[in-house]
Structures are given as structure tokens and as C-alpha cells.
N, C-alpha and C positions, 0 to 999 in steps of 0.2 A: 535485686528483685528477680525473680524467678519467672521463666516468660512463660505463656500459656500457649502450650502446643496441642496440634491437631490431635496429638491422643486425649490429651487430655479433653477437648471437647467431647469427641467421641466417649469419653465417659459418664456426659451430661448424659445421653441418650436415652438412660432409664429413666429420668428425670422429665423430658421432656413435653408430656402433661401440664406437670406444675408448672415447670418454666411459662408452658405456654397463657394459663393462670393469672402469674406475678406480670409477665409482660402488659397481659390486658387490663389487670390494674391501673399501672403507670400509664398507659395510655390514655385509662378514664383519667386519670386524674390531671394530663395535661389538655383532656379536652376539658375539663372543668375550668380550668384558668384561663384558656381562650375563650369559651363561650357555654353557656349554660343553658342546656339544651337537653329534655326530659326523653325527647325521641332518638336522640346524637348518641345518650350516655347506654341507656336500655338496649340502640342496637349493637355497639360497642360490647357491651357485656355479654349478652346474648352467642354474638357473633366468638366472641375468646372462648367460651366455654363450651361451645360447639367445634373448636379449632382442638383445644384439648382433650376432647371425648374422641374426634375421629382419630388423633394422635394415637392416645390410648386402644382404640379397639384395632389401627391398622398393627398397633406390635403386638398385641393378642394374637391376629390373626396371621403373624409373621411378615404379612409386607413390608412392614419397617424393621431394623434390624433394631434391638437395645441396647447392642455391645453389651460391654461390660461396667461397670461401676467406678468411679474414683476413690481408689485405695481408702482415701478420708472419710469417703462417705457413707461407707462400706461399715466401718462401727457403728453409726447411727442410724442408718435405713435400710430397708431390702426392699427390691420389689419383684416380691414371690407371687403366684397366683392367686393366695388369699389377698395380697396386697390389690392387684390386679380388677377383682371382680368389685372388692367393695369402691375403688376410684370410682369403676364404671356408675355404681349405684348414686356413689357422689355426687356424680357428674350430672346424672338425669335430673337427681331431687333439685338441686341447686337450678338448673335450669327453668324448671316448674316452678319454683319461685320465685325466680328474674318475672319469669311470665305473668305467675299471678300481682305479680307487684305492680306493673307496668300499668290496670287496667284500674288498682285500685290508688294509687297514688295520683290517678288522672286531675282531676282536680283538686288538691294540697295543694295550697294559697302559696305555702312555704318552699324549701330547696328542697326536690327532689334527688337530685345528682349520688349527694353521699349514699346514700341507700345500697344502692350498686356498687360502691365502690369498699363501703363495709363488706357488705354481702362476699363480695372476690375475696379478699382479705382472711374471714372468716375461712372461707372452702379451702386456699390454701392451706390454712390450718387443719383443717378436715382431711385433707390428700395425705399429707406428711401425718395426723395421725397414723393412719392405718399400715404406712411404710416403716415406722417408727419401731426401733429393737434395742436403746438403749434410755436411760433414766434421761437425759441430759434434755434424748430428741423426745420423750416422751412427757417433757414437761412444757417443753417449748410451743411445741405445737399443740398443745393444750390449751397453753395459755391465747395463742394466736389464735383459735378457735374462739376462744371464749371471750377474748376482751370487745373484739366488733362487737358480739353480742349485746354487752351492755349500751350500746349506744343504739342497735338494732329495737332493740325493745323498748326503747324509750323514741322512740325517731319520731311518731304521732303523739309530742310533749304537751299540745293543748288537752290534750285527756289525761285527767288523774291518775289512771287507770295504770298507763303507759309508763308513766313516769314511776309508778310503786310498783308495777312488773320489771322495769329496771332497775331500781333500787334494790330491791329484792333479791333479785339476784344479782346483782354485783357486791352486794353484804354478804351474803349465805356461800356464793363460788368462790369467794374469796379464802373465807374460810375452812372447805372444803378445800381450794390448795394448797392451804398450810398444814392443813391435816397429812394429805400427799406429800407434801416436801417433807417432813419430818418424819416420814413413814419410810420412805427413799433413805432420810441420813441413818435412820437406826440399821436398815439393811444395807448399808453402805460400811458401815461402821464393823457388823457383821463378819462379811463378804468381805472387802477393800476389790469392788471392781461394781460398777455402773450398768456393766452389757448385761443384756437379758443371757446370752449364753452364758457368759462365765457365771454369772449366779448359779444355773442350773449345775455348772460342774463343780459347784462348793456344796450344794446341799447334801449330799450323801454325807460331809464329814459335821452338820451342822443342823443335823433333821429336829434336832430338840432344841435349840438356842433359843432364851425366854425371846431376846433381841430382834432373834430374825423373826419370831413370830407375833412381837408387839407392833415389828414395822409391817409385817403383810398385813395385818388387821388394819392399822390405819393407814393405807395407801387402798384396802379394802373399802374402808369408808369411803374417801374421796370420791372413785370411783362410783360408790353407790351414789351419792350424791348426783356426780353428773348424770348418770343413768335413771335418777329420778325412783331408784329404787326402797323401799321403803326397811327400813325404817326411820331412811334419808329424805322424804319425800313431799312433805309438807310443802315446799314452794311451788313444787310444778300446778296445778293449778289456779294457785293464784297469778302466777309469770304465764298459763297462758292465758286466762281470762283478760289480762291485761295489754297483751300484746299485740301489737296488730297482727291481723288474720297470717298477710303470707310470713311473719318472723315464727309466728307459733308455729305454721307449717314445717319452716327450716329448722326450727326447733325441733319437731318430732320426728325430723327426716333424715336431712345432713346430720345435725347433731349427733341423734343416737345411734346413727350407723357407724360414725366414725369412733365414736367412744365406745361402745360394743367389741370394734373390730381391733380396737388398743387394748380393752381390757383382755380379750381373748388373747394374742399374742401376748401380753406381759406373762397373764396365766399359764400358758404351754411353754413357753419357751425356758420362762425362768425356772420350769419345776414346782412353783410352790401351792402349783394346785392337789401335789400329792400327800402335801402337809394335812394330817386332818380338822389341825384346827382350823383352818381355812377352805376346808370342805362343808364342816358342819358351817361355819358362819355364812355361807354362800346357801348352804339349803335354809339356814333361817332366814335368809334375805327373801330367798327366792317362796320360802310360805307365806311370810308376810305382807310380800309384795301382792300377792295373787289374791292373799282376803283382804286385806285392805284396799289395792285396788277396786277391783269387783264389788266391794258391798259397800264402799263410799258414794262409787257411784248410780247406785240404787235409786238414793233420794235428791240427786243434780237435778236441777229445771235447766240449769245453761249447758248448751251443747258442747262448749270449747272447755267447762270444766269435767265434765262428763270425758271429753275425750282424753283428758290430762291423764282422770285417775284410770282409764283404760287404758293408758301409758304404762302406767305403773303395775300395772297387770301382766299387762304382756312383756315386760321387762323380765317379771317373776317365771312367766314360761321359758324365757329364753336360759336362763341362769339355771332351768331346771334339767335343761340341756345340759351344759360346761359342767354340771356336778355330776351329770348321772356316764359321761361318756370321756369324759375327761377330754385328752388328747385329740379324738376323733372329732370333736365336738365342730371345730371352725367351720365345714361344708356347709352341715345342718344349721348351726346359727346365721350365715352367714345369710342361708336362703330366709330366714324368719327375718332377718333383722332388712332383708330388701323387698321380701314384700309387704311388711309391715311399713314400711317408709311408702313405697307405691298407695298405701291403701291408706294411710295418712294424710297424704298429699293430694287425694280424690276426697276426703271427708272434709277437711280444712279448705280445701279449692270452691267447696261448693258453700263454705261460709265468708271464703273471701272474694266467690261473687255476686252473695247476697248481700254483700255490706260494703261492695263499692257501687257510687263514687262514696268516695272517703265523707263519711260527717262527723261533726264533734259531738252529736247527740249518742253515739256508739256505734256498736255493729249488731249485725243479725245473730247475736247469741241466744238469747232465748228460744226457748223450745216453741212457746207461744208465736215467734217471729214466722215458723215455717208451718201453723196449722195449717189446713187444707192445701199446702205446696201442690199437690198432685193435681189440681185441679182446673190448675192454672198455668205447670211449669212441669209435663209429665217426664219431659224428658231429664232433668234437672231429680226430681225424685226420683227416677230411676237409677243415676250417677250416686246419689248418696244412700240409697236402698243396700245397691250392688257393694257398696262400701261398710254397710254395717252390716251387712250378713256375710263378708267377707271376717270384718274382724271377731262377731261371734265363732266364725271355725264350721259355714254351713257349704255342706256340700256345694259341689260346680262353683265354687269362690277358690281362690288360691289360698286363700286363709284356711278352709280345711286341710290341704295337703301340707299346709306347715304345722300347723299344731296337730296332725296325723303324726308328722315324724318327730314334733317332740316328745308327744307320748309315746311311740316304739323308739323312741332314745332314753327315757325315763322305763320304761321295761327293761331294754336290753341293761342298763346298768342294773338291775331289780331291787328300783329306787318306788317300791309298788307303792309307799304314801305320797311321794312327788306326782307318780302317775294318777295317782287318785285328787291330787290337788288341779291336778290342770282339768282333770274331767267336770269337780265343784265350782272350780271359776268359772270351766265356760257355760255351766248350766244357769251359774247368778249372771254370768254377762247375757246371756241371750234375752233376761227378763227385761234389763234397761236400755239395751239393743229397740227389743221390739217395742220399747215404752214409746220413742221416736218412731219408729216406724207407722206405729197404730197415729201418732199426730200430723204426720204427712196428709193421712188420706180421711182425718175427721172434716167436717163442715169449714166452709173457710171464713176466714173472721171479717165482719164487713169494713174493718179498717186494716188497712194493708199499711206496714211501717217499712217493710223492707221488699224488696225486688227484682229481679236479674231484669234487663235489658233485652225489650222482643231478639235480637239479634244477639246473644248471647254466647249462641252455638256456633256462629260462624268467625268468633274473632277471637283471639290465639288462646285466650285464659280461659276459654270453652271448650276451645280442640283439645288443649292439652288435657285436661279433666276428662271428656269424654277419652281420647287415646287409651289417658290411665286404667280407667274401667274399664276399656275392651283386652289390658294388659290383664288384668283381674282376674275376668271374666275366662279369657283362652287358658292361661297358664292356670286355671280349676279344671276346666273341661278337661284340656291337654297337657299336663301336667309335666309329660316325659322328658321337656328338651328343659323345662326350670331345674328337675333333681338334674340331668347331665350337666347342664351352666355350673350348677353350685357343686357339684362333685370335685369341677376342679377347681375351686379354692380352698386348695390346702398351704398350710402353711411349710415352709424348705425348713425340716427336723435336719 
């Protein structure tokens, strides 16, 4: 057996994040078996994922060294600066829904514990996405993303609801990953090599291969699928109306950062975003995504399905990006795909603490749940105000300065119908934006179903909501130090 030497730990060092991660797992899960403890398990979580982020930004910031890599690992992972900034993104969203979880599972009759301990589970799959450069690690932690998931979504099993937002998608993701595996064997078959690089150093002799191009199509799919992009898209709504508030959160945050920031890496590195049929198929995702998002959600009365199909909307801006700039693309998405999570995670935060304590009657989805909110909860309306004129794309929101730069990324390609798509969507999103907005501040209804808690603001699943919106809010005004952040995640060509 082969001993484990001091170098070789020094090679964990890049790793050390996740590590830090997987340890706080196992730790929840032996505090599970000694004692079961809702406040024990939440500060345990909390506390890991706070240990990993500061990890993470001291070797950003050079105070910790990263060394170098183990040789082994080094096929399967990198961690580049694109790898680098989306963890960070990781790290925050995940935290923000420790937090919002903590306040709404307060009263669940039932075990809280697992929750937390899926949730860890989950992120470490999220981490090793975005480190991820070869087919093997890129299924792997796919899957480890995604299987918590199905148990996530279903965790508030007394509701119908819950149990067919899990169901759902663990039928649909399923097969969407066989879609991807079989997408993987036909370009495997191709190629005979697995790494995202060596592909790229096969395509020149293999640019027209029916093969290599029936398997990018369907690993294309897959990918749309998790992305929630359409013309894969059909579940996301109904998985989030179903979900409990903070999973749909994690959903719209972890999730699609980490799958964003894998599909982008597979896309550059392997080359096959220069294949055209994999071009065009990307701009018909990325149209379709953008009108059927947008004018689906026209006629929503539910807020959490409203915000599904504005998912799938802004999926389509993003993807409007990686067609129109290729290569250059990971900065620019990188920044869309983290504020769009930030500004997720203030819209869903402000439903998931109108809808705790947890009841089996539902949550504060309906739109009718928050008529007159402002009347009675100004500050609360102004957290979810600041959030949807952020994701319409309105001035002084940080949401303008990104969909700014993916229309000057849809010009500079002079993708001028892209550019012209993103301008139609935001002009249809701003109608059912402001359709919410005008019922914040109509008459308020004299039976009140749902409600935050006079004390709201001062206790953690308030602070971090409000936080998020002043994150919003600056980096609109002052924009300059978000483009330099996201400048350096590039990915190591």
C-alpha cells in the first residue's frame, strides 16, 4: 500500500474548500446520531460553510498558498479563476439557504436534521461542478448535485404539492441524464478520450463527424434540461411551485450556477462550441427560452411560478452570451449567472418568509397573499420591489448592468436578432414585473393569510435578505468593482 505523504497532502490544498464542505457533512451526520438538535445541526452547517468560503477567499486573496494539484486529480478538476469565483457564488447562495431554512422549518412537527445535511451534500456537488474538465467528473457531480435534490424537494412530504415537485423531477432528471450519458458515449466513441482538452485537440480532424455531432446535441439537451431551458422546460415551474420555498431558492441559485458554469467550461474547452450545428442549436434554445419564458409568464397569478418561467428567460439571455462571443463568454456569464442568483435569493427569501412558520395549508404563493404588503410591511416591499426591477434589467439595479453587457456581447458577436431578443423579452418582462409590483401597493385585503413576523428584520433570515438587496442595490449604482470581480474569471486556455 502506498503511504500518504506530506506532498501529497499539500496537493489536497486546492481542494480545500470542498474538503472543508464533505468534513462538515460527516460531522452533521454524527451529530444526528448522538442527538437531534434543530439549533446543533443549522449552527454546524452554517459554521462549515463559513469555514470553506473563508478558505476559499484567503487563497484568492493569496494568504493561503494552493500549492499545487495531485497528479490524479489534475485529469478531473482545475481550479482556475472561473473555477474560483463561481465556488465563491456557491458558497454565499448555499448559505442564504441554510439561513432561510432555519426560520422556516421552525416549527415542522417532523425531522429537521436531514435537510442540512442533504443541502451540504448537494453543494459539494455544486463545488466539483464548476472545478470539473473531464466527462467522468462531469457526470459525477452532477449526479451528486442532483440526487439530494430529489429528496430536498420533497422534505415537506405532507403536501401534495412537494411530493409531485419531487417526483417530477426525479422522473424528467433522470432522464435527462441518460440523455447526457449517451451523448458522452457517442463522443467518446468518436474521440476515444473523456478530457475536455483532448477532445478539443481531436476536432480539427473530426469537424463534420454525424457522431461527434449527434453526441453534442444530446449532452446539449441534457444540459438544457438542467438549465431549465426551453425547449426543456416544462418542469421548472411546476418543481418550483412545489417546493418548499428555501429548496426552490437553492434551486434557482446553487443549482444554476453550477450548471451554467459546467456547461460553459465543457463548451470552451472541448471546442465544440465552434461546431455550427451546436451554435445554431444554442441560438434556438436561447430564442425560445426568452419567448416562452417571458410571455408564459404574462398570465401567472403564483409568484414562485412566475419566477420559474423568469428562470427560463434569463437562462435564454445568458446562452445569448456563449453564442454570440464564444470563447470570451465565461467573465460575462459568470457575472449574470451571480447576480441573477443574488437577486433570486432576495425574491424567494421574501416568499420564504412570508410562508414561515411552515403550514400544511401552503405557502404565501399567490399574488393575492401580498396585496397591500406595503402597507403594512414597507420594508419587506421594498426588499422584493428592489428584486424585481432588478431582474426586469432597471437602471441603479445590478440586473441592468448585466443584461447591459449581454446585449454589447450579443452586438459585439453582431448576433443583432439575439440582441434584439433580449431587448423584446425585457420589454414583455417588465409588464408582469410591474403586474406584482402595482399589487404590493393596491388596498390591502381585510383577511390577511400570510405574514412575516413584527421582528423580522432583526433575525438572520431578514438580515441576510435585506444584506442581499443592498448587494443589488451598490453593485447597480457602483458597478465598477462587479465588472473587475468577474473580469477575472477566466477560464486556464
Amino acid at each position: 500500500m502506498n503511504e500518504f505523504t506530506m506532498n501529497d497532502l499539500m496537493g489536497l490544498m486546492p481542494y480545500a474548500p470542498i474538503i472543508a464542505v464533505v468534513i462538515t457533512s460527516l460531522i452533521v451526520m454524527i451529530a444526528i446520531t448522538i442527538k437531534r438538535s434543530h439549533v446543533v445541526t443549522g449552527t454546524i452547517t452554517v459554521v462549515g460553510l463559513n469555514v470553506g468560503l473563508f478558505i476559499l477567499l484567503a487563497q484568492i486573496g493569496g494568504v493561503l498558498t494552493t500549492g499545487s494539484a495531485l497528479p490524479q486529480a489534475e485529469h478531473l478538476f482545475v481550479i482556475d479563476n472561473f473555477a474560483q469565483f463561481n465556488m465563491v457564488v456557491i458558497f454565499i447562495c448555499a448559505l442564504a439557504c441554510c439561513t432561510l431554512s432555519y426560520a422556516y422549518l421552525l416549527n415542522l412537527k417532523d425531522n429537521k436534521d436531514e435537510l442540512y445535511l442533504l443541502m451540504l451534500l448537494s453543494t459539494v456537488g455544486a463545488l466539483l461542478m464548476v472545478c470539473s474538465q473531464h466527462m467522468a467528473s462531469f457526470f459525477m457531480s452532477l449526479e451528486l448535485l442532483s440526487v439530494p435534490l430529489y429528496g430536498l424537494l420533497s422534505y415537506t412530504f405532507l403536501r401534495n404539492k412537494s411530493l409531485e415537485s419531487g417526483l417530477k423531477y426525479l422522473v424528467l432528471s433522470a432522464t435527462a441524464s441518460a440523455t447526457l450519458l449517451m451523448g458522452m458515449a457517442f463522443i467518446y466513441a468518436q474521440v476515444g478520450s473523456l478530457s475536455f482538452k483532448q477532445i478539443s485537440l481531436q476536432m480539427a480532424d473530426m469537424f463534420d463527424s454525424p457522431l461527434l455531432i449527434v453526441g453534442a446535441a444530446m449532452m446539449m439537451f441534457g444540459i438544457a434540461f438542467k438549465l431549465s431551458a426551453a425547449p426543456f422546460h416544462a418542469w421548472t415551474p411546476d418543481v418550483y411551485e412545489g417546493a418548499p420555498a428555501p429548496i426552490a431558492t437553492y434551486l434557482a441559485s446553487v443549482s444554476k450556477v453550477a450548471m451554467m458554469a459546467l456547461a460553459i467550461r465543457f463548451l470552451i474547452d472541448t471546442a465544440l462550441l465552434a461546431l455550427p450545428s451546436v451554435q445554431m442549436l444554442i441560438m434556438v434554445m436561447a430564442t425560445l427560452s426568452i419567448l416562452v419564458g417571458n410571455i408564459l409568464a404574462v398570465r401567472q397569478t403564483n409568484l414562485k411560478r412566475l419566477l420559474g418561467y423568469s428562470s427560463i428567460a434569463h437562462m435564454g439571455y445568458v446562452m445569448v452570451v456563449i453564442v454570440s462571443i464564444g470563447s470570451a463568454a465565461d467573465s460575462i456569464s459568470s457575472m449574470y449567472m451571480a447576480i441573477y442568483a443574488f437577486t433570486s435569493i432576495g425574491a424567494f427569501g421574501v416568499v420564504t418568509l412570508m410562508s414561515s412558520p411552515y403550514r400544511l395549508s401552503g405557502e404565501a404563493e399567490e399574488l393575492v397573499h401580498y396585496q397591500g404588503l406595503f402597507w403594512r410591511r414597507p420594508v419587506l416591499t421594498a426588499v422584493l420591489t428592489i428584486m424585481l426591477l432588478s431582474l426586469a434589467g432597471i437602471p441603479l439595479t445590478a440586473g441592468f448592468i448585466t443584461k447591459l453587457f449581454a446585449i454589447l456581447a450579443a452586438v459585439q458577436g453582431t448576433n443583432w436578432f439575439l440582441a434584439a431578443m433580449i431587448i423584446l423579452g425585457s420589454g414583455i418582462g417588465l409588464f408582469y414585473y410591474l403586474r406584482v409590483l402595482l399589487t404590493l401597493f393596491k388596498r390591502p385585503k381585510e383577511f390577511i393569510e400570510f405574514d412575516v413576523s413584527g421582528q423580522w428584520g432583526v433575525r438572520m433570515g431578514g438580515l441576510m435578505v435585506i444584506g442581499v438587496t443592498a448587494v443589488v442595490l451598490i453593485l447597480g449604482i457602483l458597478p465598477n468593482s462587479l465588472i473587475v470581480w468577474s473580469s477575472m474569471a477566466r477560464i486556464w486556455q
